[in-house]
C-alpha positions in Angstrom: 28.6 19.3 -9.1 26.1 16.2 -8.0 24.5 14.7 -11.3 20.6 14.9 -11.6 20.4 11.7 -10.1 18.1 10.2 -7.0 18.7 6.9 -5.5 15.5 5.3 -4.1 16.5 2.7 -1.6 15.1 0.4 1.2 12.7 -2.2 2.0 10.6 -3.1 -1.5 11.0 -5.0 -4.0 11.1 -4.8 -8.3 9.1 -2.2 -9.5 5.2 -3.6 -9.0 5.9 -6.4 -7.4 4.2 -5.9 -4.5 2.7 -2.5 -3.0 6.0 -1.5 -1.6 7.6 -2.0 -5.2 4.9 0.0 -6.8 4.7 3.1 -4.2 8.7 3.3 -5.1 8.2 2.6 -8.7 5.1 5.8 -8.8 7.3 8.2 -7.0 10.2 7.2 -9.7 7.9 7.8 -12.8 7.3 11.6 -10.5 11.2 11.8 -10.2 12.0 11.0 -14.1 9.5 13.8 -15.3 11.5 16.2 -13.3 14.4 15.1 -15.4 16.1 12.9 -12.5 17.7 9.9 -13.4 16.3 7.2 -10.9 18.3 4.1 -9.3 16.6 2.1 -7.0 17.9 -0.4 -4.6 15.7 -2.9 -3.1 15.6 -6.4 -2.2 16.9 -9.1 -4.7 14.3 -11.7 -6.7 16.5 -15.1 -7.4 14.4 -14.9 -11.1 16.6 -11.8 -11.8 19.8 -10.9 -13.0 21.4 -7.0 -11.0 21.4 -4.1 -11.9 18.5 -4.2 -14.9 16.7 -0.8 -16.6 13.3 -1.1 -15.8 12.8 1.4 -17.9 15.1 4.1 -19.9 15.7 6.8 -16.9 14.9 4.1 -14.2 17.4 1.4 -13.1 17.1 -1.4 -10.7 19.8 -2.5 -8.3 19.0 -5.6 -5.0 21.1 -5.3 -1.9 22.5 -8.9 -1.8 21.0 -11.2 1.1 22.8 -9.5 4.2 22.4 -10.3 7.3 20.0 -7.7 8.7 22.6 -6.5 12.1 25.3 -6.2 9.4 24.2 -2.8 8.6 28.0 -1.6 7.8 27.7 -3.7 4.6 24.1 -2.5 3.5 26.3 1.1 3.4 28.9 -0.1 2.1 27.2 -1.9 -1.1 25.6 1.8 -1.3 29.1 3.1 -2.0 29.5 0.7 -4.6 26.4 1.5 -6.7 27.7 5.1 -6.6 30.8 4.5 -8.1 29.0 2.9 -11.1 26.3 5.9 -11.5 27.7 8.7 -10.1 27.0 10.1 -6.5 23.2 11.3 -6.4 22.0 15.1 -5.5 19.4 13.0 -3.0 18.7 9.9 -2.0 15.2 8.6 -1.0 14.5 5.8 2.0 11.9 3.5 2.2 12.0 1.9 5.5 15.3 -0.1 5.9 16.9 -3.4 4.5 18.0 -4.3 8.0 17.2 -2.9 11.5 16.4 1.0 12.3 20.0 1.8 12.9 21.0 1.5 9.4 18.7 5.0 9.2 21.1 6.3 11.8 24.4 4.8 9.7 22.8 6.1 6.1 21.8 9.3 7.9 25.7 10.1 8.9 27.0 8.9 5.5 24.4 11.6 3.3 26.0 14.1 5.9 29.4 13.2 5.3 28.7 13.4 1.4 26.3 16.1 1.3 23.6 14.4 -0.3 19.9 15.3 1.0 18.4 12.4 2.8 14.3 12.6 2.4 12.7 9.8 4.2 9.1 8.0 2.3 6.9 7.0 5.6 3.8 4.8 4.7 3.0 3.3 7.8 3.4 3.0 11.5 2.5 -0.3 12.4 2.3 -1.9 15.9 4.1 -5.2 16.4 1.7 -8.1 17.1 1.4 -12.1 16.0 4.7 -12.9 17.0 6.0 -14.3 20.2 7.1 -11.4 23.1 10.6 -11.2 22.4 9.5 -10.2 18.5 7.3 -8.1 19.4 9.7 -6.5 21.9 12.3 -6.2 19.6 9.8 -4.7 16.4 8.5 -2.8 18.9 11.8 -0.6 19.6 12.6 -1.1 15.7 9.6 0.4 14.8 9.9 3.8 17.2 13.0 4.4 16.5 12.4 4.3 13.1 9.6 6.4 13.2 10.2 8.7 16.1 13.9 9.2 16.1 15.7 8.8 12.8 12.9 9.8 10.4 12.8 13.1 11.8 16.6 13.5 11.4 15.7 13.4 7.8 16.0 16.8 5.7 12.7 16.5 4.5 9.8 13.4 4.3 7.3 12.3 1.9 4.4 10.8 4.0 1.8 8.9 2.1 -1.0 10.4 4.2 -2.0 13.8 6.3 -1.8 11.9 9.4 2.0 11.1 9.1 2.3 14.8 7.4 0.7 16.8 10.3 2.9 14.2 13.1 6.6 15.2 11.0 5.6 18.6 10.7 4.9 18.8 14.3 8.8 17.8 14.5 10.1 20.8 12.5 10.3 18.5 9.1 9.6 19.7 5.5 7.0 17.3 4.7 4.5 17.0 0.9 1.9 14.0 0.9 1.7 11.6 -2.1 -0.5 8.9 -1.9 0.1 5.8 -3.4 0.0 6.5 -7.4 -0.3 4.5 -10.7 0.9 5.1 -14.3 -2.7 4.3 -16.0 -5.8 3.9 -15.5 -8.9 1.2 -16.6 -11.8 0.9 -18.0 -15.0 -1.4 -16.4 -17.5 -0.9 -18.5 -21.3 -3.0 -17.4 -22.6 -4.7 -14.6 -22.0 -8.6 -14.4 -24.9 -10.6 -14.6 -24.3 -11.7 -11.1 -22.9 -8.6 -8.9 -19.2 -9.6 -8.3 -17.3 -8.2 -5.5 -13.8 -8.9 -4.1 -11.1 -8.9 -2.0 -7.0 -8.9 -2.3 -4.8 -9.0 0.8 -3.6 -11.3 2.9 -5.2 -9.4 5.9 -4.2 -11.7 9.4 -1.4 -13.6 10.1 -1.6 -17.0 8.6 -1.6 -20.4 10.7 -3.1 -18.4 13.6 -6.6 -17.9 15.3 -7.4 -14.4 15.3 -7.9 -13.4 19.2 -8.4 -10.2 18.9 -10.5 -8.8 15.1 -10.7 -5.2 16.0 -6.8 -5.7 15.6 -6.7 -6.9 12.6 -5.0 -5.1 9.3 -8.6 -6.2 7.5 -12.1 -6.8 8.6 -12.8 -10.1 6.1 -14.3 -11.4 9.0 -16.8 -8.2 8.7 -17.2 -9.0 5.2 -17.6 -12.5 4.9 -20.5 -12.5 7.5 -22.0 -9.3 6.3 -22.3 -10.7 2.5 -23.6 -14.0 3.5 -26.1 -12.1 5.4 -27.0 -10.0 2.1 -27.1 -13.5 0.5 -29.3 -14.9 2.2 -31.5 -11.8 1.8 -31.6 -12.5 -1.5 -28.9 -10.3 -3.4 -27.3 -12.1 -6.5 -23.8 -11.8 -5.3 -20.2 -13.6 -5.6 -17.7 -12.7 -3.3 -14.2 -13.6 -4.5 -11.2 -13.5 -1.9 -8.0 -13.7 -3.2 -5.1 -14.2 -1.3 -6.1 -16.7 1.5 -8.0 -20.2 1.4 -10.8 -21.1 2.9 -9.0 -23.5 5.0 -6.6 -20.6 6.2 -9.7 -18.7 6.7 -11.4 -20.9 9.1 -7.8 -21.3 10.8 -8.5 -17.9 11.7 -12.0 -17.8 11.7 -13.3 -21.1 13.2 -16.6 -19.8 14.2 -17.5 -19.2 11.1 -17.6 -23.0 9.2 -21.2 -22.4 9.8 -21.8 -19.3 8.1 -19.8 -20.5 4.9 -21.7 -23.9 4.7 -23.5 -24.1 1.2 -21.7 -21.0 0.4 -19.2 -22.5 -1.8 -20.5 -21.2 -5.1 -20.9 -17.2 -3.7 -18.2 -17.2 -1.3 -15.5 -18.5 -3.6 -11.8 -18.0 -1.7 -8.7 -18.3 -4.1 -5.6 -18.7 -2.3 -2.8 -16.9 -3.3 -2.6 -16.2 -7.0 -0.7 -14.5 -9.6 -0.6 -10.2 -8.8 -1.9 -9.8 -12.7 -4.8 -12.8 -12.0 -5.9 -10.4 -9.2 -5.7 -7.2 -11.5 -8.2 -8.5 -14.2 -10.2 -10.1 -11.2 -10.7 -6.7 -9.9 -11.5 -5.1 -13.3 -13.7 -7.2 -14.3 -15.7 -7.1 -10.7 -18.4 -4.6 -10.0 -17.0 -3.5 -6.7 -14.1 -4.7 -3.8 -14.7 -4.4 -0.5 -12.1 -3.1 2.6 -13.3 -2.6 5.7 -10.7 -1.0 8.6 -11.2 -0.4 11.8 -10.1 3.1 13.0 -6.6 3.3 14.4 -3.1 4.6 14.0 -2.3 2.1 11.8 -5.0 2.5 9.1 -5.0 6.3 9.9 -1.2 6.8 9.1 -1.3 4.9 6.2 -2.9 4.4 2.7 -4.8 1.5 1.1 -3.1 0.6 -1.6 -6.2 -2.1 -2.3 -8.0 1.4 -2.6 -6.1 2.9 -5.3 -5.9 -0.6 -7.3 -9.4 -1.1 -7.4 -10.2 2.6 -8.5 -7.5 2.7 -11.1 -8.9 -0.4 -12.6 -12.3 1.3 -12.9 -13.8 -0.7 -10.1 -16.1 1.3 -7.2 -14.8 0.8 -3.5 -17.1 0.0 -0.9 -15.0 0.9 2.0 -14.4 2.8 5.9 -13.6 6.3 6.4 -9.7 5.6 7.1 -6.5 7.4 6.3 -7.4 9.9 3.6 -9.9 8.1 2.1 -12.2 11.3 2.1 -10.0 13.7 0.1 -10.2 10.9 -2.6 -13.4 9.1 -2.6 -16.7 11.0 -3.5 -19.4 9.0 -1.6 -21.6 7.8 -4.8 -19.5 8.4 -6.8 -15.7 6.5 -6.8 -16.9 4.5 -3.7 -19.2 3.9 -0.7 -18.4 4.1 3.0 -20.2 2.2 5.0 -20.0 2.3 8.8 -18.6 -0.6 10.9 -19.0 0.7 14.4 -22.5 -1.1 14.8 -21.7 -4.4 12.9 -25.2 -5.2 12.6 -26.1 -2.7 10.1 -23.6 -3.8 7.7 -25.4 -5.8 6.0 -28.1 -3.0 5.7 -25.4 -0.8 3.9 -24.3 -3.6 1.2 -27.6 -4.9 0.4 -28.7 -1.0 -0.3 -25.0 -0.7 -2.6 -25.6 -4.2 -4.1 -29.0 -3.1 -5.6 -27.7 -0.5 -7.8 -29.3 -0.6 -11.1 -27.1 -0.5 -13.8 -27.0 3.1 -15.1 -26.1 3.9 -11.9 -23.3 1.1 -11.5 -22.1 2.6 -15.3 -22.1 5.6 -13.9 -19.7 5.3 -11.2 -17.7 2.7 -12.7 -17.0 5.7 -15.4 -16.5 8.2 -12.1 -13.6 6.1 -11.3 -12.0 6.1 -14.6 -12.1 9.3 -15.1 -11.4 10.5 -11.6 -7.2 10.5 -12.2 -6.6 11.2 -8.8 -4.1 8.9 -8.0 -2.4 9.0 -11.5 1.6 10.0 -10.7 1.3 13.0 -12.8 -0.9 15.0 -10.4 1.5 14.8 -7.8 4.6 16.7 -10.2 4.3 20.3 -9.4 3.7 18.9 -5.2 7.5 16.7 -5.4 9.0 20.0 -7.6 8.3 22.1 -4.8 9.4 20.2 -2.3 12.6 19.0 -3.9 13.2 23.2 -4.5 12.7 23.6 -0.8 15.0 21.0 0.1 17.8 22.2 -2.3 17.5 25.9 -1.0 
């Protein structure tokens, strides 16, 4: 008889460390109220000493620093955390420490034990910004990750309907969970100035950007669009965190003449500290992510999305992913439309001039909205988890 135990492992780091760390880490808190114990293996942090409890119920394990072809040892090192806590009932993958084909190795060794393989798809990303033969090689990575190997999985949690509706076309049991949080946050007022921002890293740094529309993030969209608002006359700062301005204009050289004499409004600060971002973005009065419509941004989820809302902070945003079964228009967000560029401007001067009731009032929407909070998704993962065990 398995023990009550799921191992969550794959690409992502400690628990909230980074998006991937916290998608894991919200799906474990889902797990542990079903009564699952909950090891995770992920990458390693030199600042950390293996295996730790993150929390009583939910352990923490780092593959050591393999070589990514050396697949047989990823499994192997699997083996070895089961001896210490017992062999799990299921085990959960998130993407893959090394290349694809360690889904195809991990696949045959839950067969060979008879543990149920479910696979967590978040994205499905096209290869670009590196040279042909990366881009070849991630290329091929990527499909048969995604086309091949996922499918083979007994069941998938996709973090969006998009990736639900393509693995259900396959014959897989699928259930959607977005990405969830633990807690939400209170922003109460409206600053004195209207502060807006930006988190990501959202192009590959070093590099001109050739081709926007391609692009994870439109900042270029939003840098120009605010300056324009600016010099309407709105009383805005836009803080970007993540990037500098130099690595900006790397990106973005035609634009050192839009963000001249904008250094007090358009205030870019490099990469920071992930809680310095957090209080940045509850203490704003809205953040701003504009998409372009594509696979990409259709198949996954913003997490930026469900940071800002859980920290009681409005979105202004595009109708991406799933973003419409989440975000009220008025109420937990704005879209705003970037297929003619030209009237974005338009939309953010109209969201900018808010007065403050309303600004209070939607700040409060978000609070109390609890849609992404992890314990809305329990009955959804008991179900599915049922299925799978039938």
């Amino acid at each position: 008889m398995k023990k009550k135990l799921i191992i969550y492992l794959g690409n992502f780091g400690e628990p909230e460390a980074n998006a991937a760390g916290k998608r894991v880490y919200g799906n474990a808190l889902i797990f542990k109220r079903l009564g699952y114990r909950v090891v995770l293996i992920g990458k390693g942090n030199d600042n950390s000493e293996y295996p730790f409890c993150y929390e009583e119920g939910i352990e923490y394990y780092a593959f050591p620093n393999y070589n990514i072809y050396k697949i047989g040892n990823y499994i192997k090192y699997i083996n070895t955390v089961i001896e210490k806590v017992g062999e799990p009932r299921i085990i959960v993958r998130y993407g893959s420490p090394g290349l694809a084909v360690f889904d195809r190795s991990l696949i045959r060794f839950c067969k060979k034990k008879k543990i149920i393989l479910v696979s967590d798809v978040v994205d499905w990303l096209p290869a670009s910004g590196g040279n042909l033969i990366f881009n070849a090689i991630k290329t091929i990575d990527t499909y048969l990750e995604k086309a091949v190997y996922n499918k083979k999985s007994d069941g998938i949690i996709a973090i969006s309907s998009y990736l639900s509706n393509y693995y259900k076309g396959k014959g897989c049991k699928t259930v959607v969970i977005p990405p969830i949080v633990s807690e939400f946050q209170e922003n109460k007022g409206r600053n004195a100035i209207i502060t807006i921002v930006y988190a990501g890293i959202p192009f590959r740094l070093g590099k001109q950007v050739k081709h926007p529309d391609k692009v994870k993030d439109r900042l270029d969209l939003a840098v120009r669009s605010l300056a324009e608002a600016i010099r309407r006359g709105c009383n805005v700062v836009f803080d970007i965190y993540g990037v500098t301005k130099e690595q900006y204009l790397t990106a973005y050289p035609m634009d050192s003449e839009i963000l001249k004499g904008m250094e007090d409004t358009i205030q870019f600060h490099g990469k920071v500290a992930m809680k310095t971002v957090q209080r940045a973005i509850n203490k704003a009065d809205f953040t701003i992510l504009l998409r372009e419509k594509n696979r990409a941004t259709m198949a996954g989820f913003p997490t930026k999305v469900v940071e800002s809302i859980s920290c009681g902070t409005p979105v202004i945003t595009t109708r991406t992913s799933d973003l419409d079964k989440y975000i009220n228009n008025g109420d937990t967000g704005y879209f705003v439309d970037i297929e003619k560029q030209d009237t974005i401007a338009d939309q953010l001067v109209h969201i900018i001039h808010l007065d403050a009731y309303e600004l209070h009032r939607v700040k409060d929407k978000c609070y109390r909205s609890r849609k992404f909070l992890y314990y809305s998704y329990i009955n959804e993962i008991n179900s599915f988890i049922e299925t799978l065990i039938r």
